[in-house]
C-alpha positions as CSV (number, residue, x, y, z in Angstrom):
1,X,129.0,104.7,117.3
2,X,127.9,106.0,114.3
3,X,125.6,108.8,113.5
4,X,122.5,106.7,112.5
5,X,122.6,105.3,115.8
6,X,123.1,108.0,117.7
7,X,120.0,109.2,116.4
8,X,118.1,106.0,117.3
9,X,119.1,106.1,120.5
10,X,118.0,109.6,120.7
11,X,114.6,108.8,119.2
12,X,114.1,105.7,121.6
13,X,114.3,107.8,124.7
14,X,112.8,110.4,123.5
15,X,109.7,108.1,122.7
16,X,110.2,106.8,126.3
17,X,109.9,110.0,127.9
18,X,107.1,110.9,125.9
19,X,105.5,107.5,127.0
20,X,106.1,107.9,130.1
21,X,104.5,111.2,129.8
22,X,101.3,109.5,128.5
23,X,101.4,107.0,131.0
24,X,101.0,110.1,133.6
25,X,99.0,112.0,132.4
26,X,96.6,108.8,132.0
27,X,96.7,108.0,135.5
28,X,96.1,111.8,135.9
29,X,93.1,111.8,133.8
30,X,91.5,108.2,135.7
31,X,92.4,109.5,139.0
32,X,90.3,113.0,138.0
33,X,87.4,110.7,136.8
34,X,87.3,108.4,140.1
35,X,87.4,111.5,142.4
36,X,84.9,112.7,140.4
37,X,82.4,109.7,140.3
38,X,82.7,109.4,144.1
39,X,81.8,113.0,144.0
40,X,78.8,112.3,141.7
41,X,77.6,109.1,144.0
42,X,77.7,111.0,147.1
43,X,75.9,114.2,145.8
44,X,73.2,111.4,144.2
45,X,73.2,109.7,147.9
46,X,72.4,113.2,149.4
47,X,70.2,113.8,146.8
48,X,68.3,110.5,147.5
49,X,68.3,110.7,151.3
50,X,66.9,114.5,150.7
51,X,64.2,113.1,148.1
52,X,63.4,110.5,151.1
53,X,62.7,113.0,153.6
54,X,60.6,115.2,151.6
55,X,58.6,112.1,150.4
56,X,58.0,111.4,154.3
57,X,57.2,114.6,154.8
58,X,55.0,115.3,152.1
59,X,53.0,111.5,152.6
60,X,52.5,112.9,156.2
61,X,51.0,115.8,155.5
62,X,48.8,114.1,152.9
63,X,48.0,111.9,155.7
64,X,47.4,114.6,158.3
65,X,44.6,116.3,155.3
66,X,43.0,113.1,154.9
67,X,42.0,112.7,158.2
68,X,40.8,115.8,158.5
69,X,38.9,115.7,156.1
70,X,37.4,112.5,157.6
71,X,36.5,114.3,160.7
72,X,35.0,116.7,158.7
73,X,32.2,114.3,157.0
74,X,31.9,112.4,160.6
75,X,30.8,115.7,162.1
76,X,28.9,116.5,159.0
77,X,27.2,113.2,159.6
78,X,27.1,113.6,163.4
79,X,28.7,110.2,163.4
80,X,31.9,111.7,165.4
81,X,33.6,109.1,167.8
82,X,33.6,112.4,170.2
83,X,29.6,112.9,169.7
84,X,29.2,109.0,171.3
85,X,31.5,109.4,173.9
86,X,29.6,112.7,175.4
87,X,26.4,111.1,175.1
């Protein structure tokens, strides 16, 4: 074998191994990034199911003010559900 191909031989498997390193390291990298956007979609998910709650929470206590405040004017008024029943 002459020296010319001794050195091609060389240079093809050293481009193999550095191919195969490529190849590795990409599946590194995409495994990193679908662990990480399953991360990111569960974080949004508790994200959105804390949102939700507060929402709820927030709409019932808006709810709660508002009919307060509609006792308030039927008492005001004298016009109280309660006020009928007692007479």
């Amino acid at each position: 074998m002459s020296s010319a191909q001794q050195k091609a031989g060389q240079a093809q498997g050293q481009a193999k191994a550095k191919t195969q390193e490529w190849v590795q390291t990409a599946q590194s990298t995409a495994n990193k990034a679908c662990d990480k956007a399953a991360d990111s979609k569960e974080e949004a998910q508790q994200g959105k199911e804390q949102s939700a709650g507060i929402i709820q929470q927030t709409g019932e206590q808006v709810m709660t003010m508002a009919q307060g405040a509609i006792d308030g004017v039927k008492n005001t008024l004298g016009i109280n559900e309660n006020t009928h029943e007692k007479k």
